[in-house]
C-alpha positions as CSV (number, residue, x, y, z in Angstrom):
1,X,87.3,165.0,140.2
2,X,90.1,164.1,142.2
3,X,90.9,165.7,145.9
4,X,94.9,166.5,144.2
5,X,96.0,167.7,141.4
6,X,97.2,164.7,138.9
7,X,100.3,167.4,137.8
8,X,101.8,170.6,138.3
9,X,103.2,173.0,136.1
10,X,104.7,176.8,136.4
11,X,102.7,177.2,139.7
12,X,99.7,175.9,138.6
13,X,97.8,172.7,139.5
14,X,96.7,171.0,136.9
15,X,92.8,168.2,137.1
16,X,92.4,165.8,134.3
17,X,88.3,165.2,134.0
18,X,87.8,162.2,131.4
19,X,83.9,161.2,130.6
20,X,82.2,158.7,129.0
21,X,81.3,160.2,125.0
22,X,78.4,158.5,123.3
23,X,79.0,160.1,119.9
24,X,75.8,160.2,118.0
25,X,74.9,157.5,115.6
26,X,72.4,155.4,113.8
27,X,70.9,152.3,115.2
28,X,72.9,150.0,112.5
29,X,76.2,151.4,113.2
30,X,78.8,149.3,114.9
31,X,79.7,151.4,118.5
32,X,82.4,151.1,120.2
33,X,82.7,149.5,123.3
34,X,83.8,152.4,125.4
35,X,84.9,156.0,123.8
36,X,86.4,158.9,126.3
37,X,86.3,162.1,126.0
38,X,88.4,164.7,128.1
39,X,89.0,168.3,129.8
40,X,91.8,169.9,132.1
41,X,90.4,172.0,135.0
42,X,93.9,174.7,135.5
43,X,93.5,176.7,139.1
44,X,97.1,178.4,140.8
45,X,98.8,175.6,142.9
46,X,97.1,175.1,146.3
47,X,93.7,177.1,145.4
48,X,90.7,174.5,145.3
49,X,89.8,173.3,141.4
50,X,86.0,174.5,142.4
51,X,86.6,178.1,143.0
52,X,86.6,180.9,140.9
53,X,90.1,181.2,140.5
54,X,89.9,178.1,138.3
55,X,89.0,177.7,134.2
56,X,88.0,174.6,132.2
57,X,89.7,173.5,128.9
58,X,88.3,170.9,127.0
59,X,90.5,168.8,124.8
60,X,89.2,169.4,121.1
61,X,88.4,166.7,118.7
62,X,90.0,163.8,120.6
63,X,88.1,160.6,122.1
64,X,90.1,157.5,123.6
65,X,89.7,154.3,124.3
66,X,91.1,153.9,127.3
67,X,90.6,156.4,130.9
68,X,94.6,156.7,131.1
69,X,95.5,157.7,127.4
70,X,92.7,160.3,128.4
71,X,93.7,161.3,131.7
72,X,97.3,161.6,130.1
73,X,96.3,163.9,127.3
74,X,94.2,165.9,129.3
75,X,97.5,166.8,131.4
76,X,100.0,167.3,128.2
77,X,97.0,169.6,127.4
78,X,97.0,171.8,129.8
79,X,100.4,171.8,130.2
80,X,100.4,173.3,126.8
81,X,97.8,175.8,127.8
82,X,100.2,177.1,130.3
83,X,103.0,177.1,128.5
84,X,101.2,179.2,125.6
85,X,101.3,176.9,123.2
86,X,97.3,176.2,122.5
87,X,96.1,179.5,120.2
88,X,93.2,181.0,121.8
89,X,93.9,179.9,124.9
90,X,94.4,181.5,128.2
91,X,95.1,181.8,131.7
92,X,95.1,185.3,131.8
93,X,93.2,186.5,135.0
94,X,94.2,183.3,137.3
């Protein structure tokens, strides 16, 4: 994870974490290349993203191609997360 937050938003700092996802297959199946899959540690602006004052989100049913269309999404996500757009969602507590 990166020593900054990649964005902030309404006080809060805001980590993209993208990963390498090796979806499951059979051994005929074409794979691709390289798939990503992605998360959005949210922690109050200027508290470390390892303390307890932080959550992870991960970013549902999405895998990308490329690490910046990943990175990317991860922030628009939690944006909406802290903007109370994602149901079932919440930063209550932080």
């Amino acid at each position: 994870m990166d020593n900054y937050p990649a964005a902030n938003c309404k006080g809060f700092d805001i980590y993209p974490l993208v990963y390498k996802f090796d979806s499951p297959r059979e051994w005929h199946e074409r794979r691709p290349d390289r798939s990503y899959s992605a998360s959005v540690v949210i922690c109050r602006e200027g508290e470390p993203p390892s303390g307890n004052c932080a959550r992870v989100f991960h970013v549902p049913d999405m895998h990308w191609a490329d690490l910046g269309l990943a990175k990317r999404a991860a922030i628009r996500h939690g944006e909406h997360i802290i903007d109370g757009q994602v149901v079932g969602e919440s930063l209550a507590g932080l």
